[in-house]
N, C-alpha and C positions, 0 to 999 in steps of 0.2 A: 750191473754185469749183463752186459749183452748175451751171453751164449753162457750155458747153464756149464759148460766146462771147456776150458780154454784149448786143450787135445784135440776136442770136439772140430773143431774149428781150424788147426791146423793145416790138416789134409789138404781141403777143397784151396784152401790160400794159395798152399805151395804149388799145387796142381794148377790154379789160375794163371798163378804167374806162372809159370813154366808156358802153358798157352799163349803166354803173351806174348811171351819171345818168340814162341813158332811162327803167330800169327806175324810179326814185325816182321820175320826172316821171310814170309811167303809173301808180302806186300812188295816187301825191300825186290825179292827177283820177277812180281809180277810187272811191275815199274822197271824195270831194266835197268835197275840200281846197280846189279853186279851179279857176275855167276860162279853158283855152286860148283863147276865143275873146270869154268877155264883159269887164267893167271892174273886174274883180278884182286885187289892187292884190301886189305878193310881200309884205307881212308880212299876207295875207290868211290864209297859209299856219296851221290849227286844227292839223295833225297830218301830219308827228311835228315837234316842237320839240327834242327831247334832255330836256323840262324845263326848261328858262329859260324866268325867268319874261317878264311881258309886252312889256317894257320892250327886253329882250334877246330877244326872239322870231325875228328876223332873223337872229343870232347862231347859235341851235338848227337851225334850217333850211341854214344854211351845216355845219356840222357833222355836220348830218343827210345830208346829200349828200354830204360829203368819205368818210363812212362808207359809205356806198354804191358810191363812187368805188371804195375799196379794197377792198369785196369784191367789185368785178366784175375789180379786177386781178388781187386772188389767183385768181380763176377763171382768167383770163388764164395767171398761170403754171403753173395744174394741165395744160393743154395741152401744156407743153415737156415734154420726155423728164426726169425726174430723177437716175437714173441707171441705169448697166447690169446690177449687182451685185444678188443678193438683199439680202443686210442692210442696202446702202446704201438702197437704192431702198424697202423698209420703211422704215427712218428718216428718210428726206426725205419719205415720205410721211405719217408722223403727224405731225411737224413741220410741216406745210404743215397740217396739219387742225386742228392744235392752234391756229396763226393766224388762220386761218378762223375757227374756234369764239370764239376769244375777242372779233375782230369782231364778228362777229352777235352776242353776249351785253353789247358795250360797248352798242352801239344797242339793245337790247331793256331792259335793265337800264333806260336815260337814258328812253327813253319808257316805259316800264311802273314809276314806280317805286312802286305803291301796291300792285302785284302780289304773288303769294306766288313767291318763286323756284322753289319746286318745279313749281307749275302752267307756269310762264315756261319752261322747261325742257325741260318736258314736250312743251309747242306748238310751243317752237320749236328746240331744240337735238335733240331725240331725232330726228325729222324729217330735219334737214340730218346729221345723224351716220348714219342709214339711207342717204338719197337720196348720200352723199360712198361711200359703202360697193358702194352697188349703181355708182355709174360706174366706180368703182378694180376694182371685179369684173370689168367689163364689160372692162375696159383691160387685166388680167392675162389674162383668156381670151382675148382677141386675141392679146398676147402667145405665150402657150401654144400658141394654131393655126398664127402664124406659123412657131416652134420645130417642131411635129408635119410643118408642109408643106418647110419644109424637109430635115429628115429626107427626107421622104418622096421628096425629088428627090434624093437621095442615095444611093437605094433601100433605106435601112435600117429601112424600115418595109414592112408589107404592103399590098394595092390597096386600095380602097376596098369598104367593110362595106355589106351591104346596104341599101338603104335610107340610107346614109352615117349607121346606128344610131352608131356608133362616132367618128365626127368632130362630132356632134350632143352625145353627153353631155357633155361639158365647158360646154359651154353650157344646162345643164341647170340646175346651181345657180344662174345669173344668170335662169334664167327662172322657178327659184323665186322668189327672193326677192325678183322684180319684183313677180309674179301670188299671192302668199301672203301675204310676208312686210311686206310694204311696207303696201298696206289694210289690214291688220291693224293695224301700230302707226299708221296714220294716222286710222282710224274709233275708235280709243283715244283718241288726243290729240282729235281734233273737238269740234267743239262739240256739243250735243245739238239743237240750235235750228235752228244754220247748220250743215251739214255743210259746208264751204268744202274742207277738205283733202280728203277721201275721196269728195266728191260733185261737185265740181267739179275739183280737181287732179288727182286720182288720173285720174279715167275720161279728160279731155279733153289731159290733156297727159301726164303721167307715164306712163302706161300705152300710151299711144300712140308716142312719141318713142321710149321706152324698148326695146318692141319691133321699133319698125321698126330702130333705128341696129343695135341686138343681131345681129339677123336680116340686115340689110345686112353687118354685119361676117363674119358666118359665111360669107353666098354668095359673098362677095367673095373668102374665103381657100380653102374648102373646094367652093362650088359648089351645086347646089339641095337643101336638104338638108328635104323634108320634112315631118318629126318635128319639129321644133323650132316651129312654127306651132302646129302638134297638142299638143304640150307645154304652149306657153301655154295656149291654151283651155281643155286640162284642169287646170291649176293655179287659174285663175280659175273654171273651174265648179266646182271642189272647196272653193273659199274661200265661194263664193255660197250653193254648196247649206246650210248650216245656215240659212242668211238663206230660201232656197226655203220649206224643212220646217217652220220654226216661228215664222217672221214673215208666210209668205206674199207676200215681197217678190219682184218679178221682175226681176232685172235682168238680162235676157237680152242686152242690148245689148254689156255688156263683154264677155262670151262672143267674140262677132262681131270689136270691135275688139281684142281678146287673139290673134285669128285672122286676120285679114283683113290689119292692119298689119304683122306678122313674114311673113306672108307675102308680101307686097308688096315688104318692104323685104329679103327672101330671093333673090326672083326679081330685082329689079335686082341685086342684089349681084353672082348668078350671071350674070346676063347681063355684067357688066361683068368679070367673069373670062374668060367666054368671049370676049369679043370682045379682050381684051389676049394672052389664048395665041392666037387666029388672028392676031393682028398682028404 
């Protein structure tokens, strides 16, 4: 039994999938597949089909969404607890990745199929095999703060480290691999042309989100801690600076949202700690 009650688990499913359709529906008109608002007819639909051909084009569109459907479920059940054990909880969680993956590569494969697999792979599997890596990280170091804070009301730990240097590291490797490691294999895979993944995902959502939930999790468990702000910044000025030196490129901006968002999302954390120990 995966989930201690099948209700349990319900919810977050039906709510995935319902996202998924959203998300399809916002792809479908950011692609200029068809619009919300003029006389555009549903087998108006250019892209994605699955591939069927013209005849069956309504057919591909339906399938194309039901695949949608299911990976906003599986996102859905990456939400519940999967279990309490080390080994299990490894194992239910590649198993859950390995469905994932072969979702996205059923859809990508059906509409890409003149593509080279390797490139297909590259753009889109390497990507969600990072971005499923950095939230399970995220989700284990919560984990691990919880386990530390409790101890620590236990008093089987010592008070709080300077600076909360020492409640901070653990969360360090999630702020590598946010602010390093992530641009990195996403201005890889990019296009040369369109930067879409690392010029648009990365700065406006990924890097944003990423830091602030990170940063809210920490203040929430541990309190204001911060180094971990100052972390990102410097992972990200460190990633940029080769781009500084010998492209002359400035993107000074991430800097700011590498720093600005964990911190934000630090300070509420903290305040929302403090305000439940006064209550």
């Amino acid at each position: 039994m995966l989930f201690v009650e099948k209700r349990q688990a319900l919810f977050p499913i039906l709510l995935g999938a319902a996202l998924g359709v959203a998300a399809h529906v916002l792809v479908g008109y950011c692609l200029g597949c068809f619009s919300l608002f003029g006389s555009s007819r549903f087998t108006d639909f250019l892209f994605p089909t699955c591939g069927f051909p013209y005849e069956l084009e309504w057919l591909g569109v339906l399938l194309s969404f039901a695949l949608f459907a299911l990976f906003g479920a599986e996102i859905g059940v990456a939400t519940l607890p999967f279990a309490g054990e080390g080994k299990a909880l490894l194992a239910r969680s590649l198993a859950h990745f390995g469905v994932m993956a072969l979702t996205l590569w059923v859809w990508v494969v059906l509409n890409f199929p003149h593509e080279p697999l390797p490139g297909l792979a590259l753009t889109f599997l390497l990507p969600f095999a990072l971005i499923y890596l950095l939230v399970w990280l995220g989700r284990w170091v919560g984990w691990m703060a919880e386990a530390d804070q409790l101890r620590s009301k236990l008093g089987l730990t010592a008070g709080p480290s300077p600076l909360k240097w020492r409640e901070t590291l653990p969360h360090a490797a999630f702020a590598a691999l946010l602010c390093l490691v992530l641009p990195l294999v996403l201005r890889l895979c990019d296009a040369p042309d369109v930067p879409v993944l690392s010029g648009i995902l990365y700065p406006w959502l990924l890097l944003p989100i990423g830091g602030f939930c990170s940063a809210f999790s920490l203040g929430r468990r541990q309190g204001f801690c911060p180094l971990y702000p100052l972390a990102c910044a410097v992972f990200v000025l460190l990633f940029d600076l080769p781009a500084r030196l010998f492209s002359h490129m400035d993107n000074g901006s991430l800097v700011w949202i590498a720093l600005l968002f964990p911190l934000a999302g630090n300070a509420l954390g903290a305040l929302i700690r403090r305000e439940r120990s006064a209550s």
